[in-house]
VEXDREN-2710 file (C-alpha; in Angstrom, 1 decimal):
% VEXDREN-2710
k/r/px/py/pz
1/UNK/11.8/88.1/-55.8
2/UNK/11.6/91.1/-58.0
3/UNK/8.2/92.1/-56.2
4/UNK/8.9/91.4/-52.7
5/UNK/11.1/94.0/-51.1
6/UNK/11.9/91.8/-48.5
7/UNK/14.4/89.7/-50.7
8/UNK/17.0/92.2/-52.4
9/UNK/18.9/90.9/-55.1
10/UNK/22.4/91.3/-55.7
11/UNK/23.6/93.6/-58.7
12/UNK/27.4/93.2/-59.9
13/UNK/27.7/97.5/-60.4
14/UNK/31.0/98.3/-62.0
15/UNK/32.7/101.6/-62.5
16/UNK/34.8/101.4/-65.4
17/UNK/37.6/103.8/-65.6
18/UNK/40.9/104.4/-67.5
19/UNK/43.0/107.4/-65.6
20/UNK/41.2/110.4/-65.2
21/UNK/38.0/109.3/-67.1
22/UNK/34.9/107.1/-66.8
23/UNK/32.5/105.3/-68.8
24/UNK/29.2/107.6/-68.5
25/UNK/26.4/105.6/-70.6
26/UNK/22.6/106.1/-71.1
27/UNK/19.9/103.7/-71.6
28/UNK/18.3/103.6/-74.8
29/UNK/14.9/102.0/-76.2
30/UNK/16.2/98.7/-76.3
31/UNK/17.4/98.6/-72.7
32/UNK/14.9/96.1/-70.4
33/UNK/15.2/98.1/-67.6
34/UNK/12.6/100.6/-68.6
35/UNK/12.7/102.4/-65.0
36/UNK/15.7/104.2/-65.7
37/UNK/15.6/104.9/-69.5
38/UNK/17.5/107.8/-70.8
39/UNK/19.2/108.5/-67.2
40/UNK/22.7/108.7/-67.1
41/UNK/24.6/106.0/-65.3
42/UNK/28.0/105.5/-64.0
43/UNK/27.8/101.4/-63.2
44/UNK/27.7/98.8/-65.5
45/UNK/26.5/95.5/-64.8
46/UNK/23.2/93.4/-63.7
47/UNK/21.9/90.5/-61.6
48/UNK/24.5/87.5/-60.5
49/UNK/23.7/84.6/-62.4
50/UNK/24.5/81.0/-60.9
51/UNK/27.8/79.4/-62.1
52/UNK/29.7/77.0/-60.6
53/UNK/32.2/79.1/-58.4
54/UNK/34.7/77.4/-55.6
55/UNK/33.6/80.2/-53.3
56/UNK/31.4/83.2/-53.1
57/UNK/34.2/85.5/-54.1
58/UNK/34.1/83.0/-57.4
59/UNK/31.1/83.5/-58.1
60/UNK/31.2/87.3/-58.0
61/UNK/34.2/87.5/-60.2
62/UNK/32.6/85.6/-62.6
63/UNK/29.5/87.6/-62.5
64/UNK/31.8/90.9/-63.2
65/UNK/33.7/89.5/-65.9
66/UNK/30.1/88.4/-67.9
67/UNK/28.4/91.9/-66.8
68/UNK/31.4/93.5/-68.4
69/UNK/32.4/91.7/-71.5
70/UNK/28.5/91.8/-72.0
71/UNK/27.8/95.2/-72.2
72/UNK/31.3/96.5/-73.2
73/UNK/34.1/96.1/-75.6
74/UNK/37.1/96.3/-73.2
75/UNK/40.2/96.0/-75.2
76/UNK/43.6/95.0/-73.2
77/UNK/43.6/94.3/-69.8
78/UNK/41.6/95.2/-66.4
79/UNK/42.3/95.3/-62.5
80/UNK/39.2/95.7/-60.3
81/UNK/38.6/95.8/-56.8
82/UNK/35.1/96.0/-54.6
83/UNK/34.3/99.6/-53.5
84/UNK/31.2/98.7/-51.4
85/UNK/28.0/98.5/-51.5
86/UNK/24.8/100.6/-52.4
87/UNK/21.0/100.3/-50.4
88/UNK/18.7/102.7/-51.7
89/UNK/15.0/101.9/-50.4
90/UNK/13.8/104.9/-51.2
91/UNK/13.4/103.8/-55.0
92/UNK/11.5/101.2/-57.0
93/UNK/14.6/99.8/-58.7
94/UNK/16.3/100.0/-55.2
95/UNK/13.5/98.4/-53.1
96/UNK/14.6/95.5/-55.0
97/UNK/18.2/95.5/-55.4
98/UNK/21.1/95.4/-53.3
99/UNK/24.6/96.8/-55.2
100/UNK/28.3/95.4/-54.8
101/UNK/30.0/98.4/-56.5
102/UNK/33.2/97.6/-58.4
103/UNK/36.2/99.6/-59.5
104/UNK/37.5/98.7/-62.8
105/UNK/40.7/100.2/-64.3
106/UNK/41.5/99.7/-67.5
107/UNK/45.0/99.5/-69.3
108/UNK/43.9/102.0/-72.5
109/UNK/40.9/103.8/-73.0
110/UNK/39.7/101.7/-75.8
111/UNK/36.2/100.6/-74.4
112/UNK/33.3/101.2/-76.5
113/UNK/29.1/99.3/-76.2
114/UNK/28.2/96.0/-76.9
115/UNK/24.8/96.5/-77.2
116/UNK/24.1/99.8/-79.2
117/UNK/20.4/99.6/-79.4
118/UNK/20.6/98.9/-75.4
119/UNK/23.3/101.7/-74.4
120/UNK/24.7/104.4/-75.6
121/UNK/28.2/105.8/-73.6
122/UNK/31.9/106.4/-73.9
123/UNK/34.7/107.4/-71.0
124/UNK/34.3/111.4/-70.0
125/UNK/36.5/113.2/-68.4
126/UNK/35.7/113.0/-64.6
127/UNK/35.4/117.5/-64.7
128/UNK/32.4/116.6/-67.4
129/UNK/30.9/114.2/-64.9
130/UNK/31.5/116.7/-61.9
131/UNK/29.6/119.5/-63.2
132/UNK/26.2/118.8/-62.9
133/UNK/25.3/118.4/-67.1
134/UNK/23.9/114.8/-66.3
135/UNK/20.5/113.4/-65.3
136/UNK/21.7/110.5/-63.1
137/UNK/20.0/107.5/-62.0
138/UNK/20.0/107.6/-58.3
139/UNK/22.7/104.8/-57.8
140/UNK/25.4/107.2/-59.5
141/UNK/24.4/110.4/-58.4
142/UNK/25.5/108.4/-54.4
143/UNK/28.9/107.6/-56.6
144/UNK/29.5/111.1/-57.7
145/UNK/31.6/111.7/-54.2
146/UNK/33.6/108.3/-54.1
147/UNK/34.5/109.8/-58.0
148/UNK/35.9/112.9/-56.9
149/UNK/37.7/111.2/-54.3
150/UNK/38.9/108.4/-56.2
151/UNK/39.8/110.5/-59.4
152/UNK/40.1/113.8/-58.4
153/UNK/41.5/113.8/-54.2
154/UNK/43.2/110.9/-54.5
155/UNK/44.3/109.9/-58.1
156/UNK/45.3/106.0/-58.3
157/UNK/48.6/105.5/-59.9
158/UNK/49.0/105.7/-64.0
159/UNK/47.9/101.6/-65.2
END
């Protein structure tokens, strides 16, 4: 499926965020997805794996939870909720992929990479993010408005 544009897969993309920060990461050598390395991205995650799931809400769930105790070191404990989606035919990675983006909030700010020779990234401050220092992949650079809004507009309450 990953050559015909036809059949998008689904990517589990999660913004992770503690208050008025978010994880900002870059790809690095080891990452597999050699299309984007060394652009900056806002979402986390990757493909939906099968699992046995109850119902296709399940199965998503489960997919977030691997994506993000894969690539991160979350300490404490997370809410999340589904943003939306992102189409984007007018790249090669988004030819091919279809994104349920995810909202995660995090209880401290103690996140840090799993995968150090895959990612490199911390939580910024969302003014950092904002101000136009970052070469974005294209998925985040459609986020950076739903980021202002979310963290800047409309702050959600203190975790």
């Amino acid at each position: 499926m990953e050559q015909d544009p036809r059949y998008k897969q689904l990517i589990i993309y999660i913004i992770l965020r503690h208050r008025n920060t978010v994880f900002v990461y870059r790809r690095a050598k080891g990452s597999n997805e050699k299309r984007l390395l060394n652009k900056y991205s806002l979402g986390l995650g990757g493909h939906i794996n099968p699992c046995r799931a109850g119902s296709f809400e399940e199965l998503l769930d489960t997919n977030l939870k691997r994506e993000l105790l894969e690539e991160t070191n979350v300490k404490d404990r997370f809410s999340y909720h589904l943003l939306g989606v992102i189409n984007d035919d007018l790249t090669e990675v988004g030819l091919y992929h279809l994104g349920l983006v995810y909202l995660v909030s995090c209880a401290t700010p103690e996140v840090t990479v799993r995968e150090k020779n895959k990612l490199v990234g911390s939580l910024r401050p969302v003014s950092e993010i904002l101000n136009g220092q970052y070469q974005w992949e294209t998925w985040s650079s459609f986020l950076l408005p739903e980021i202002r809004r979310i963290c800047v507009q409309k702050p959600l309450k203190e975790e």
